[in-house]
N, CA, C and O of each residue as an XYZ file, in Angstrom:
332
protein
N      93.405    110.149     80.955
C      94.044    109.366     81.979
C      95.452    108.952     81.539
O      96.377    108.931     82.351
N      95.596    108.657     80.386
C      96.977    107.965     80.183
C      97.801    109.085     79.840
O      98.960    108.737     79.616
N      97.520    110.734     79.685
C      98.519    111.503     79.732
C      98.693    111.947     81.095
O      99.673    112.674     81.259
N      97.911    111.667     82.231
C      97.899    111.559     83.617
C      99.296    110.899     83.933
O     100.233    111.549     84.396
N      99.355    109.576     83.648
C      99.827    108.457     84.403
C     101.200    108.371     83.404
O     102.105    107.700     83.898
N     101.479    108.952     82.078
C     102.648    108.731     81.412
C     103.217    110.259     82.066
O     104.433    110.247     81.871
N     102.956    111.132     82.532
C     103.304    112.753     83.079
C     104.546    112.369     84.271
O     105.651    112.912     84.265
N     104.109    111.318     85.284
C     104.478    110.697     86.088
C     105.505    109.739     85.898
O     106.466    109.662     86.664
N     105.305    108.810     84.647
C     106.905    108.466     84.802
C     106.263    107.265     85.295
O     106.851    106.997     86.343
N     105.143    106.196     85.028
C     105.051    105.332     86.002
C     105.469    103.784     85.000
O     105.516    103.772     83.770
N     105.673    102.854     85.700
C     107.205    102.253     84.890
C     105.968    101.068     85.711
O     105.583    101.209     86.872
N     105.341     99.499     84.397
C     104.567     98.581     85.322
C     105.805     97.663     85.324
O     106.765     97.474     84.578
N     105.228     97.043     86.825
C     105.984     95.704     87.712
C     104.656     94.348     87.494
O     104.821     93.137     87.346
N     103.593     95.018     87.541
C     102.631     93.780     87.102
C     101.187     94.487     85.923
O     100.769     95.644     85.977
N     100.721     93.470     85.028
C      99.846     93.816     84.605
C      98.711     92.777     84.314
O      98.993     91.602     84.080
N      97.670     93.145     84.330
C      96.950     92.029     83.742
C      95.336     92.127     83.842
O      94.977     93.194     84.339
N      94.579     91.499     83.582
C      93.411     91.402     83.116
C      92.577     90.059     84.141
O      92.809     88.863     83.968
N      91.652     90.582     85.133
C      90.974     89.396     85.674
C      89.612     89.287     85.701
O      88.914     90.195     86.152
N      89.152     88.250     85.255
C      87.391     87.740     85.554
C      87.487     86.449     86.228
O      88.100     85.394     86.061
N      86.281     87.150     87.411
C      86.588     86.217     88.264
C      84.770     86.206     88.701
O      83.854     87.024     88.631
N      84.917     84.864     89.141
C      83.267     84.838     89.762
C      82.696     84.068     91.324
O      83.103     83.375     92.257
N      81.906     84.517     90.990
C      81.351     84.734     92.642
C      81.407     83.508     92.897
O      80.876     82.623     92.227
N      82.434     83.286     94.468
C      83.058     84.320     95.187
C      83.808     84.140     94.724
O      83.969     83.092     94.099
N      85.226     85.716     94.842
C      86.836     86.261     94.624
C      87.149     86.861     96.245
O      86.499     87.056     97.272
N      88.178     86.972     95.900
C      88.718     88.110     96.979
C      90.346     88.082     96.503
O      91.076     87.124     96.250
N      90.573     89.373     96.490
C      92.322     89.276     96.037
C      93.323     90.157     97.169
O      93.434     91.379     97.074
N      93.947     89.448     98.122
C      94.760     90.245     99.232
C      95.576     90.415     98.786
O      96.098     89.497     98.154
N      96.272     91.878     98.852
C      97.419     92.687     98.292
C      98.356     92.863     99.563
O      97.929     93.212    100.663
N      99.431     92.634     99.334
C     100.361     92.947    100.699
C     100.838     94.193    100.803
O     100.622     94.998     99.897
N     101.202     94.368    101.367
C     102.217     96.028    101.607
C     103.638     95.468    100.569
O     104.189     94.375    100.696
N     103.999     96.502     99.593
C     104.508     96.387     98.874
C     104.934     97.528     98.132
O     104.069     98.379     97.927
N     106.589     97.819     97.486
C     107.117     99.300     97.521
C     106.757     99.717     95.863
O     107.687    100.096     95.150
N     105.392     99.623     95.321
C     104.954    100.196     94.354
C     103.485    100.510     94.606
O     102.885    100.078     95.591
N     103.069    101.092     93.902
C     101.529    101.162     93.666
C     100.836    100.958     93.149
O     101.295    100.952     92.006
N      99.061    100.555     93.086
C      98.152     99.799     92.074
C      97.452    100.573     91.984
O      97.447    101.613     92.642
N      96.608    100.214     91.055
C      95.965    100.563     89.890
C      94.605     99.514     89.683
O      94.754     98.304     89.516
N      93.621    100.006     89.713
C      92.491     98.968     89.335
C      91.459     99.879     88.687
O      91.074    101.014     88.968
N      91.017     98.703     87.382
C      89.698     99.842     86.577
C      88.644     98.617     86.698
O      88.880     97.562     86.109
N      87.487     98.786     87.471
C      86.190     97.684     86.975
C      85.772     98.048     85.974
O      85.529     99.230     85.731
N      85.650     97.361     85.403
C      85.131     97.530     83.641
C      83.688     96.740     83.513
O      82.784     97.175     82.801
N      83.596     95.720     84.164
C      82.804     95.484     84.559
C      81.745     94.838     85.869
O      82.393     93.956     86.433
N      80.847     94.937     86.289
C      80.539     94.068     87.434
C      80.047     95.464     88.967
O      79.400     96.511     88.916
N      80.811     94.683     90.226
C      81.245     95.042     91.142
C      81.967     94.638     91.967
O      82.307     93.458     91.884
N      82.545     95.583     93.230
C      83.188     94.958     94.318
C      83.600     95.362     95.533
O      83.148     96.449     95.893
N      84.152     94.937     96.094
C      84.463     95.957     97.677
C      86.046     96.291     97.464
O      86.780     95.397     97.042
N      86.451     97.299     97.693
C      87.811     97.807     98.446
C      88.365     97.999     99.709
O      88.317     99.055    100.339
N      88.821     97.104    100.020
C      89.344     97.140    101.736
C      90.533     97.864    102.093
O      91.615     97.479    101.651
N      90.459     98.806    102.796
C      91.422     99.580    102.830
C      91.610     99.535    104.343
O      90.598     99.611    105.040
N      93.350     99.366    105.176
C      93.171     99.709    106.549
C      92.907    100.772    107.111
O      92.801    101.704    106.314
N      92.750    101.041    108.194
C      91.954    102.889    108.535
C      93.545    102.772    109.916
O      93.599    101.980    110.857
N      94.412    103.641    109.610
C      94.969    103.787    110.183
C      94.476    104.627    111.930
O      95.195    104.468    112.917
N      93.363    105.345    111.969
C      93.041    105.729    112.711
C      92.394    105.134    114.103
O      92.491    105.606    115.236
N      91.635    103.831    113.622
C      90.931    103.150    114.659
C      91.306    101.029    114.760
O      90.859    100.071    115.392
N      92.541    101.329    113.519
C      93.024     99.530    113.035
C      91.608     98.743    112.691
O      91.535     97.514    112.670
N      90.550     99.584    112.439
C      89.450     98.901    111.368
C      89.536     99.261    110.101
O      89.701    100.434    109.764
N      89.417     98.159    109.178
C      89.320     98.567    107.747
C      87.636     99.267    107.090
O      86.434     99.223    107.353
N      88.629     99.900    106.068
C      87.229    100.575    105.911
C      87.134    100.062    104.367
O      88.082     99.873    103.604
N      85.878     99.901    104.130
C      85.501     99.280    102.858
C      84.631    100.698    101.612
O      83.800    101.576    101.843
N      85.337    100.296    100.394
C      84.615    101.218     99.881
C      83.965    100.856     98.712
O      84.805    100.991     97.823
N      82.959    100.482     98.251
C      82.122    100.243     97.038
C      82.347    100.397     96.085
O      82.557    101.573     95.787
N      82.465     99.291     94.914
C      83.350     99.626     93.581
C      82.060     99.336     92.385
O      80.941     98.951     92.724
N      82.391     99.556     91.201
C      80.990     99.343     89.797
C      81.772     99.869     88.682
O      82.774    100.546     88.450
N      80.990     99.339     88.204
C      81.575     99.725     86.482
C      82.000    100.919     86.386
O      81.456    101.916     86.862
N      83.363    100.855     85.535
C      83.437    102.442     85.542
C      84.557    102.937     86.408
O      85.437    103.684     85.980
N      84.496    102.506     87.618
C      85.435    103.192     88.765
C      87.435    102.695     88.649
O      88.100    101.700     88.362
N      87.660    104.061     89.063
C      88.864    103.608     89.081
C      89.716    103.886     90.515
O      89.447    104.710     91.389
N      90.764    102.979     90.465
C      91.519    103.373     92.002
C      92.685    103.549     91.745
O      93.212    103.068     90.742
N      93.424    104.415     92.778
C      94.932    104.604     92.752
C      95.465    103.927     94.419
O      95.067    104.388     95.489
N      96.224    103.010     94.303
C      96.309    103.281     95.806
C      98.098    103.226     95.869
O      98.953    102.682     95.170
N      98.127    104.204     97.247
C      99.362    104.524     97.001
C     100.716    103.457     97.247
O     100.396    102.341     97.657
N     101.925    103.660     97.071
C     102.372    102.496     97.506
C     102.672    101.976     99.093
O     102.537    102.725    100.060
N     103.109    100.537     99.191
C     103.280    100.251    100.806
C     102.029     99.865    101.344
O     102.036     99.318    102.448
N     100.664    100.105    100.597
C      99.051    100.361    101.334
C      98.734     98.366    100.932
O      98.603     97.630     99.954
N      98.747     98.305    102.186
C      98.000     96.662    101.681
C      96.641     96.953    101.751
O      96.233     97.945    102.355
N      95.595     95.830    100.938
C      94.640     95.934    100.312
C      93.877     94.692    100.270
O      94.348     93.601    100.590
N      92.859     94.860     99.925
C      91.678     93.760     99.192
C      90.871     94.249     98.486
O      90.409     95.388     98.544
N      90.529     93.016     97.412
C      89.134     93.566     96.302
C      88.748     92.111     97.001
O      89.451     91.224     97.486
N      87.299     92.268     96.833
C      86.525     91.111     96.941
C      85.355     91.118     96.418
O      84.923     92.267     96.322
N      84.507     90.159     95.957
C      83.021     90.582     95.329
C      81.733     90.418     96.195
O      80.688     89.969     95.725
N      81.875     90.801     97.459
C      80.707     90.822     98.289
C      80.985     91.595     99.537
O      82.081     91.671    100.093
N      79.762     92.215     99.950
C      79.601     93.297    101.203
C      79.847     92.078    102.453
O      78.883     91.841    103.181
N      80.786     91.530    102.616
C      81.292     90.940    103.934
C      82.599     90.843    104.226
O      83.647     90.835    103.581
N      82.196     90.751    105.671
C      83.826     90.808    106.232
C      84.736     89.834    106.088
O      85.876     89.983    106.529
């Protein structure tokens, strides 16, 4: 992964490390870079907007998983299957 992401040229604007407990939720705005998230541990939801129908679509996160999302994409992590 990190000869992935150094290939690219990717230069951080934020970094950091969070534990957080039930309940979280973290809203990401539209914004001209891109994130990055590794659960290392636990779980969580990914809210992503669905440009197709203006419902968000949620996608299931766990140990282990990683995300790229691209930039401009506003977002949410949260730690429970609700809206």
């Amino acid at each position: 992964m990190s000869e992935v992401l150094n290939s690219v040229h990717l230069v951080t604007a934020v970094f950091g490390r969070l534990d957080l407990g039930s309940p979280w939720r973290l809203q990401v705005p539209s914004r001209p870079y891109l994130s990055f998230y590794v659960v290392t541990r636990g779980s969580g939801w990914l809210d992503l907007p669905n440009s197709d129908n203006g419902k968000k679509r949620s996608i299931s996160l766990s140990t282990g998983d990683a995300v790229l999302i691209p930039r401009g994409t506003e977002h949410a992590l949260r730690d429970a299957d609700r809206s």
